[in-house]
FIRO-291930 format. One line per field, with one value per residue (C-alpha): residue in one letter; x, y, z. Coordinates in Angstrom, 2 decimals. Example, Ala and Ser with C-alpha at 12.3 -4.5 7.8 and 13.67 -1.06 7.14 Angstrom:
BEGIN
code <- A/S
xx <- 12.30/13.67
yy <- -4.50/-1.06
zz <- 7.80/7.14
***
This chain:
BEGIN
code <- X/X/X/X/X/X/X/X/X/X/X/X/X/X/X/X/X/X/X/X/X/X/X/X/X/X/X/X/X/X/X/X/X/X/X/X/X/X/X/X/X/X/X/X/X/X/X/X/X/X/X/X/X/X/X/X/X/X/X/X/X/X/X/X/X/X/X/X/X/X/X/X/X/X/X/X/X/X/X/X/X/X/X/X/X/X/X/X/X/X/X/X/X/X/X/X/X/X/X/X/X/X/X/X/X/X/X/X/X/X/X/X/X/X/X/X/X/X/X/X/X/X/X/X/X/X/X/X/X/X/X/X/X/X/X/X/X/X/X/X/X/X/X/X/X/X/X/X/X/X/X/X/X/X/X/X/X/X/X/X/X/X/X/X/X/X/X/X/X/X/X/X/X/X/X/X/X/X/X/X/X/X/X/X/X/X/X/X/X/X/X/X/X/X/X/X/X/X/X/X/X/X/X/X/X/X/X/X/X/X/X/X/X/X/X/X/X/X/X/X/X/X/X/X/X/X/X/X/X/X/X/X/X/X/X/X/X/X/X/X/X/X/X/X/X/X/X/X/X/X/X/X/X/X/X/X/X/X/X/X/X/X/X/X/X/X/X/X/X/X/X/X/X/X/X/X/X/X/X/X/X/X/X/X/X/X/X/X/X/X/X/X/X/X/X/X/X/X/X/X/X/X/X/X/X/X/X/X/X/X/X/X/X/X/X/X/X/X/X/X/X/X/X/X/X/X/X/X/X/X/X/X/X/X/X/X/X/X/X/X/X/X/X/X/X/X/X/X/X/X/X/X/X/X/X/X/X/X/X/X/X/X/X/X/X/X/X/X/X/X/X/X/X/X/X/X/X/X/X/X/X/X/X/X/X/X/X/X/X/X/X/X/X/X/X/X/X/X/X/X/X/X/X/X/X/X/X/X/X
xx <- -20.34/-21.08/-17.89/-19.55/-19.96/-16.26/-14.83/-17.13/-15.81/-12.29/-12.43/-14.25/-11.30/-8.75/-10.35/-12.84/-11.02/-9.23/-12.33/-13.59/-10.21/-10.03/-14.12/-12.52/-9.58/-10.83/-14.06/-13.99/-17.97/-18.20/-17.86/-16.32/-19.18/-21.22/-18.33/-18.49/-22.14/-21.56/-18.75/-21.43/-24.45/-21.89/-20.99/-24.20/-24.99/-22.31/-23.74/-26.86/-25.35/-22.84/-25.01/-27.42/-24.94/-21.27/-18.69/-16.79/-13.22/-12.11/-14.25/-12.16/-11.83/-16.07/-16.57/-14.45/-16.86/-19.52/-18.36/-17.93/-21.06/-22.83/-20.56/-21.43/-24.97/-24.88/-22.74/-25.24/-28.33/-26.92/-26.12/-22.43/-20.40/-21.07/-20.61/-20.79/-18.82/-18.00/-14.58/-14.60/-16.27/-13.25/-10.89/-12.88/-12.65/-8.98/-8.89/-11.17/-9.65/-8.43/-4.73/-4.62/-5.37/-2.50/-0.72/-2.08/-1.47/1.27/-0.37/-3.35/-0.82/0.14/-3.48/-4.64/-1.97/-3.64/-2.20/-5.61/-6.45/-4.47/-1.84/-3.55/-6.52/-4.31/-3.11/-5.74/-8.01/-5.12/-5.28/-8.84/-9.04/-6.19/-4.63/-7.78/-7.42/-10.00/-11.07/-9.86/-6.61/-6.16/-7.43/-4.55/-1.77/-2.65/-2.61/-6.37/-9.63/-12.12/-14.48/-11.81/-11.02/-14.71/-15.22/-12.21/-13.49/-16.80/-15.30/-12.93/-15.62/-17.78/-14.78/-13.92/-17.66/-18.13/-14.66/-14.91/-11.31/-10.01/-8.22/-5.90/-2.11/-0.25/1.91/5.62/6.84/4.34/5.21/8.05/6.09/3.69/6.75/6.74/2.90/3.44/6.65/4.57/1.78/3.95/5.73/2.49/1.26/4.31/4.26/0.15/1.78/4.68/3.55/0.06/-0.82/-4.26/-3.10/-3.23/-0.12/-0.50/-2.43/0.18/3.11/0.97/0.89/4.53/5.11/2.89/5.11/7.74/6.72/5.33/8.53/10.83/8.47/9.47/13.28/12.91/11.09/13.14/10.79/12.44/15.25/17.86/14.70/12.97/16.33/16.54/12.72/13.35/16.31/14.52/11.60/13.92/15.99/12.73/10.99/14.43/13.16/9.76/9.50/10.79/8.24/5.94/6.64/5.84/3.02/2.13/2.75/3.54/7.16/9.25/12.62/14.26/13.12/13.03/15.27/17.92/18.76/15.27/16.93/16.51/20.41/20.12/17.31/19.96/22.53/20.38/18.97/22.92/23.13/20.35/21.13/24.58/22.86/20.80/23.50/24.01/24.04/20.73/19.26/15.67/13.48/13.80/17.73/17.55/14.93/16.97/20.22/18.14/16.78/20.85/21.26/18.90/19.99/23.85/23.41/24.57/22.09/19.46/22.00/24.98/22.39/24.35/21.28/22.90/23.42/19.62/18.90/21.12/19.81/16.02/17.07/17.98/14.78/13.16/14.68/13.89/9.95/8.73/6.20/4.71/5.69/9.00/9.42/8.23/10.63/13.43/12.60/12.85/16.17/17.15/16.15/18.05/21.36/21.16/19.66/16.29/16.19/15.30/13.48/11.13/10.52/9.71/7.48/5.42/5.07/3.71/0.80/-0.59/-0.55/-4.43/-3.54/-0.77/-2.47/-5.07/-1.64/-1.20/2.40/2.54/1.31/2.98/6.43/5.58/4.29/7.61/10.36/8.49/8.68/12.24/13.19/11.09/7.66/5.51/2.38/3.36/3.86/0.63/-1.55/0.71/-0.25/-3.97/-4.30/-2.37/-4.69/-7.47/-6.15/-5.74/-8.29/-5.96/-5.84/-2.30/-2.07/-3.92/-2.22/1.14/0.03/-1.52/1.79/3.38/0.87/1.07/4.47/4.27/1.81/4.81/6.36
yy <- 18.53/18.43/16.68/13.51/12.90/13.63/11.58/8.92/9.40/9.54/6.25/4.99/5.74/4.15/1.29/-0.42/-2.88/-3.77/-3.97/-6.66/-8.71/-8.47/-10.41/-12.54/-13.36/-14.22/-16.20/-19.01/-18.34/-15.27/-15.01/-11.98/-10.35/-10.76/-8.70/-6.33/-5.80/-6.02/-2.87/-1.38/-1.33/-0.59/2.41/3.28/2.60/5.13/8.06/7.55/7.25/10.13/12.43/11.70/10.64/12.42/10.75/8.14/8.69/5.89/5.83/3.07/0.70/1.80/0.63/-2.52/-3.32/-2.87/-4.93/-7.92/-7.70/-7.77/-10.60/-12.58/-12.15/-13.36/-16.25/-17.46/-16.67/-19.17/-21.66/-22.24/-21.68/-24.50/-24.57/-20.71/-20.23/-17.51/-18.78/-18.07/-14.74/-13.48/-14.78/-12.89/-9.99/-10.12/-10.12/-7.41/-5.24/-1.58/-2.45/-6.17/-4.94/-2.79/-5.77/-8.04/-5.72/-8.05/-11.47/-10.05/-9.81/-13.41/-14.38/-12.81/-14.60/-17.96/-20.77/-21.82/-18.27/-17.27/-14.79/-11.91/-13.20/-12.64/-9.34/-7.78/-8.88/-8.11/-4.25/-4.41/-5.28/-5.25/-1.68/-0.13/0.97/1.68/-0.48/2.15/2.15/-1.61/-1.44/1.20/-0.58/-3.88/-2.84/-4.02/-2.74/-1.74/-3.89/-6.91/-6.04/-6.06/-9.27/-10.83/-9.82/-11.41/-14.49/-14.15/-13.76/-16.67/-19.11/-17.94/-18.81/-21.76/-24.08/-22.40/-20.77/-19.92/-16.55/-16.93/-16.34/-19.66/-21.29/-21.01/-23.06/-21.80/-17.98/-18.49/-19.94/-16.83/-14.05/-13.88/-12.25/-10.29/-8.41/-7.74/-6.31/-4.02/-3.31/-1.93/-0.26/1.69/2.40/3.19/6.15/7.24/7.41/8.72/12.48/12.65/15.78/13.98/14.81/13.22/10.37/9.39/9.79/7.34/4.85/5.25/4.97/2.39/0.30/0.90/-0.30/-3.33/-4.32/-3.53/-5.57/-8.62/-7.91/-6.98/-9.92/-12.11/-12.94/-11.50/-12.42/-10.96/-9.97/-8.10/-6.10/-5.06/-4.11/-1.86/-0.13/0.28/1.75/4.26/5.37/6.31/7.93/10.14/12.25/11.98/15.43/16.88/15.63/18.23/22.24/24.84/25.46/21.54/21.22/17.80/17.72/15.23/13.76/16.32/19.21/17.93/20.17/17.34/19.51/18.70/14.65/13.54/12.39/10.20/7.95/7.83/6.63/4.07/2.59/1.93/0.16/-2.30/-2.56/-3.76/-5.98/-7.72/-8.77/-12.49/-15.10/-14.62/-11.16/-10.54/-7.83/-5.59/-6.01/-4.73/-2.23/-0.82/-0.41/1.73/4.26/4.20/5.32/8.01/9.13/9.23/11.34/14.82/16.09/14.06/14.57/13.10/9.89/6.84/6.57/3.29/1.35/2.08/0.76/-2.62/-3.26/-3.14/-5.05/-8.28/-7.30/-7.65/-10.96/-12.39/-11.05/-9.93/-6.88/-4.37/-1.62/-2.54/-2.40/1.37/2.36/0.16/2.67/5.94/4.56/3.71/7.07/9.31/6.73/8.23/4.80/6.89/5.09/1.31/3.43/4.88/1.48/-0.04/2.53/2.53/-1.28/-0.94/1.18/-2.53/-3.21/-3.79/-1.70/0.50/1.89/2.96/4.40/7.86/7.21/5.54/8.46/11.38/9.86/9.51/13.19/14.21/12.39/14.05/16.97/16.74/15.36/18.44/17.31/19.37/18.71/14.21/15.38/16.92/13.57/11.55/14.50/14.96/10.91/11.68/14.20/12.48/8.95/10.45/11.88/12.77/16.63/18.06/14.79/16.75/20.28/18.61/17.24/20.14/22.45/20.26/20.30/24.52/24.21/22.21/24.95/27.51/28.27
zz <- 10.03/13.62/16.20/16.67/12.54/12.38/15.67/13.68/10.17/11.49/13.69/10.52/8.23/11.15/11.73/9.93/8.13/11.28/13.14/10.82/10.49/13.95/14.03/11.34/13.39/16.55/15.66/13.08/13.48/11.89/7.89/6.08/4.93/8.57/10.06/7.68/8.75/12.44/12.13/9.86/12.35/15.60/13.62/13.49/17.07/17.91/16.24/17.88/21.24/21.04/19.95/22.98/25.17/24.32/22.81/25.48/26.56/25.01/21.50/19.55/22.47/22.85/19.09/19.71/22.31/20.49/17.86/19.99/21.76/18.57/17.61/20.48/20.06/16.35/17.67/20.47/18.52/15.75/18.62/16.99/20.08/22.52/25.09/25.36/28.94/31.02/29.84/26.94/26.40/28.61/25.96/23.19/25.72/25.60/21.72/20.92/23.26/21.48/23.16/22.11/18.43/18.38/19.47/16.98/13.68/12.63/13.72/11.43/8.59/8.92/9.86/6.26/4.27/4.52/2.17/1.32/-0.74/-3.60/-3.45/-4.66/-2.30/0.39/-0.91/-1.15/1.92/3.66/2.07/2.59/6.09/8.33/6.18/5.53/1.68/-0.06/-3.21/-5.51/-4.12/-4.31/-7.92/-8.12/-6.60/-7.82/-11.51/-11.59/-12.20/-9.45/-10.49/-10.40/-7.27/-6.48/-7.44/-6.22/-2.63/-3.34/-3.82/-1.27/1.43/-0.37/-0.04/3.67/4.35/2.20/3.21/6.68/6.53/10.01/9.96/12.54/13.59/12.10/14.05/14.57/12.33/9.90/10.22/7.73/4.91/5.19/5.16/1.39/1.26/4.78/3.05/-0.30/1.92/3.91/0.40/-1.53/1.90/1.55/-1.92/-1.76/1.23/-0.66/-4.26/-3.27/-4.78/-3.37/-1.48/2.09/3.64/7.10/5.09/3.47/5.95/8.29/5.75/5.06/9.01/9.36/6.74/8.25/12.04/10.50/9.13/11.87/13.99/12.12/12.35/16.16/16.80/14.54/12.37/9.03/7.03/4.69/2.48/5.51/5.91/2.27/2.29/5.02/3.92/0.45/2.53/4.16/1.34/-0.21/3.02/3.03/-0.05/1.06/2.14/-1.20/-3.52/-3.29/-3.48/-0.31/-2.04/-2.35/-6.50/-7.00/-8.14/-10.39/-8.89/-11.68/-9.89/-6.11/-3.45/-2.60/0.42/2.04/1.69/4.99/5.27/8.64/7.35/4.20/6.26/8.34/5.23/4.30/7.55/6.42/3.01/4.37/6.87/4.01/2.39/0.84/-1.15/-2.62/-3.89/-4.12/-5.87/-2.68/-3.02/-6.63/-5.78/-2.75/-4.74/-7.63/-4.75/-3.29/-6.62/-6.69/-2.86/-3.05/-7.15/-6.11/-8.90/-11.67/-14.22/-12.35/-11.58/-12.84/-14.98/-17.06/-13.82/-12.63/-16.25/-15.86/-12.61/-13.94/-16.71/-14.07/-12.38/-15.68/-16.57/-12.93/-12.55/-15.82/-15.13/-17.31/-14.74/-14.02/-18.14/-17.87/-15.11/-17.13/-20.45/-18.48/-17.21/-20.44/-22.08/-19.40/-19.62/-23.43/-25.01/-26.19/-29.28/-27.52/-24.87/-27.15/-28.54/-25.40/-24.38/-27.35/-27.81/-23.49/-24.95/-25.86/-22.74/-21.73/-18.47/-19.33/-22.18/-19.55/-17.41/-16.88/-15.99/-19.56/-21.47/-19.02/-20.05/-23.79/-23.81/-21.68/-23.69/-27.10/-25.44/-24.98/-28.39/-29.97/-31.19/-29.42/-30.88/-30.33/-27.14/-26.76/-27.67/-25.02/-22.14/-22.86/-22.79/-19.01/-18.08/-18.91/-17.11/-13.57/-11.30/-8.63/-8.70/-7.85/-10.52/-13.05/-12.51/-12.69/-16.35/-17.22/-16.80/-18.96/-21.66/-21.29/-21.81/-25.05/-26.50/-26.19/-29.34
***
């Protein structure tokens, strides 16, 4: 692959989806699926012109250009803008500019959380085009299929286009009513980052990071709340063991086997500070969610894990927001606090789940806790299901250890 393919592919990878909710946002002329045709044919104007011409200093800010000029053009030629003054072309100048994007990550957020889509509209166009994931992430973090996802976009950008939905930054007063969706967006962009085993180190760091500068954006800015605060200090308790999920040699490892010692203790301690700061009258999932991960951080070893707290504590997240895999992580807590009887139960009666069933996670912990309990060859159904469930490869060799393991007698 030849440099200007990969400065391409990499820009590509950056910023497409922002390059399109950045069309979206700053013309109400331009539909959803236009824009995604416009940051299609500038992309290919720039390998034609780099490889003639040399890539630019600036290539981003180059394709943002780009981008707008071919807006523009689409604009006049439709004779929508009108009058189309000098004016105003500077203004558009201003918002497509590579610095004013940066700028603008967070007003996207709030842009893409319109209260005229649904919330899982807003999710995932948000995810699609401000973050940058990829449908089969989406599909992955949103418990749903690709195809749903598929289609959800299609009429997504057919309702944008057909009621004429603005997307742009609300005002003041309405920043507050949008919070809820911008904290669940920054919450599954950090869990696509953390959880990820695609083998994409840096990948998944700069998602992490990227979560985490949203969110401190809104606090600095004083645009959070006592839910912002608890989000963050969730975030960071979980970014402190971030390094110790995978081996020297990059195995994917279990929080059983992770080397506490690589715990980063500072982002430990700062994620106290917030928890602290989030405290009162009300808690939400992110409260619950940030105490569990305490939990996990302050254990001096998995087996000294108050394991029947974690349990109680999904248990009230259970009772408040029923979900399928909250249920999952409420049985493993249940099995290690030494309740393997009810956990077993629950775990089963989740493979008629239409999606868990389809779970690798699902099947991995049936095939473990068999394991455990003895019956090697139960176990062995759970762990092929697993195998066969994930396509991520350190994923796969993880699995597959386990399933050696069971074939030892």
């Amino acid at each position: 692959m030849d440099s200007v393919q990969q400065e391409t592919d990499h820009i590509y990878k950056q910023h497409f989806g922002k390059m399109v909710a950045c069309l979206l946002y700053s013309s109400r002329d331009i539909d959803p699926e236009t824009a995604e045709d416009i940051v299609q044919d500038s992309f290919s104007a720039a390998l034609t012109s780099w490889r003639s011409q040399g890539i630019p200093a600036n290539p981003v800010a180059w394709m943002y250009k780009v981008c707008r000029n071919k807006a523009l053009n689409i604009i006049k030629r439709n004779n929508r803008l009108e009058p189309f003054s000098d004016q105003a072309a500077g203004s558009m100048e201003i918002r497509f500019s590579d610095s004013a994007l940066d700028d603008h990550q967070l007003k996207l957020l709030f842009a893409c959380a319109h209260p005229d889509l649904s919330p899982k509209t807003q999710v995932v166009i948000t995810l699609k085009y401000v973050l940058n994931l990829k449908v089969e992430a989406i599909a992955k973090v949103l418990g749903m299929s690709i195809d749903g996802v598929d289609k959800l976009l299609v009429r997504a950008r057919q309702k944008i286009k057909t009621e004429k939905i603005i997307l742009e930054e609300p005002r003041a007063h309405a920043l507050k009513e949008r919070l809820p969706t911008v904290h669940k967006i920054i919450y599954l962009t950090f869990n696509e980052g953390y959880k990820s085993s695609g083998g994409n180190e840096i990948l998944r760091e700069e998602l992490c990071e990227e979560a985490l500068l949203l969110n401190r954006e809104l606090l600095d800015k004083n645009l959070g709340n006592k839910e912002t605060s608890a989000l963050h200090a969730l975030m960071l308790f979980n970014s402190a063991r971030l390094k110790s999920r995978f081996s020297e040699s990059g195995e994917l490892l279990d929080l059983e086997n992770q080397d506490r010692s690589l715990w980063n203790q500072d982002l430990i301690s700062l994620a106290h500070h917030f928890l602290t700061e989030s405290q009162g009258e009300t808690f939400s999932t992110y409260h619950l969610e940030a105490a569990i991960a305490c939990l996990h951080c302050v254990a001096d070893s998995f087996e000294q894990t108050d394991w029947k707290t974690i349990a109680g504590i999904y248990l009230r997240l259970l009772t408040d927001h029923p979900n399928p895999f909250v249920e999952l992580n409420y049985a493993i807590a249940l099995y290690y606090a030494g309740d393997k009887r009810t956990a077993f139960e629950i775990l089963h009666a989740l493979q008629r789940h239409a999606f868990l069933s389809r779970y690798y996670l699902l099947n991995m912990a049936l095939g473990k806790f068999h394991y455990l309990e003895g019956d090697k060859a139960y176990a062995r159904q759970f762990l092929n299901k697993a195998y066969l469930q994930t396509s991520a490869p350190k994923e796969k060799d993880f699995i597959q250890k386990m399933i050696n393991k069971s074939e030892d007698f």
